[in-house]
C-alpha positions, 0 to 999 in steps of 0.5 A: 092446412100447413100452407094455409097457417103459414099464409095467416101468419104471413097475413098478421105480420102484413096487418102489424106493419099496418099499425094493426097490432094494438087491434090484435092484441086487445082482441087476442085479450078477449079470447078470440080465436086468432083466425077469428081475428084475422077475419075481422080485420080482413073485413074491416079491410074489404080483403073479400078473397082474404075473407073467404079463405078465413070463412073457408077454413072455419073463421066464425063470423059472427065472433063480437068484439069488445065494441059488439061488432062482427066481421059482418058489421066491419065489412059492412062499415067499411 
């Protein structure tokens, strides 16, 4: 589990560089999980092994957004 936590922190840091970090914020202000968070914006990427590793260690894919959208509906749009 360890290992896994530091391999989602490295990941949020990697996603902030990429000018995500306003995404996060705005959902974190919406009480998402941030595990939750990193899956939709792992979808909303196309990370497909990223995405299964959240999915593996319980991310819920079916958490919307302020725009009513999943993770399912971000790796669909992408």
């Amino acid at each position: 589990m360890k290992l896994f936590c530091l391999q989602c922190f490295n990941y949020t840091r990697m996603l902030a560089v990429e000018d995500t970090y306003d995404k996060m914020e705005a959902l974190l202000n919406q009480n998402i999980h941030p595990v939750d968070i990193l899956l939709m914006l792992a979808a909303s990427k196309g990370d497909k092994p990223k995405i299964e590793e959240l999915l593996r260690a319980g991310a819920k894919y079916d958490v919307k957004d302020a725009d009513e959208c999943t993770a399912l509906d971000r790796a669909v749009d992408e």
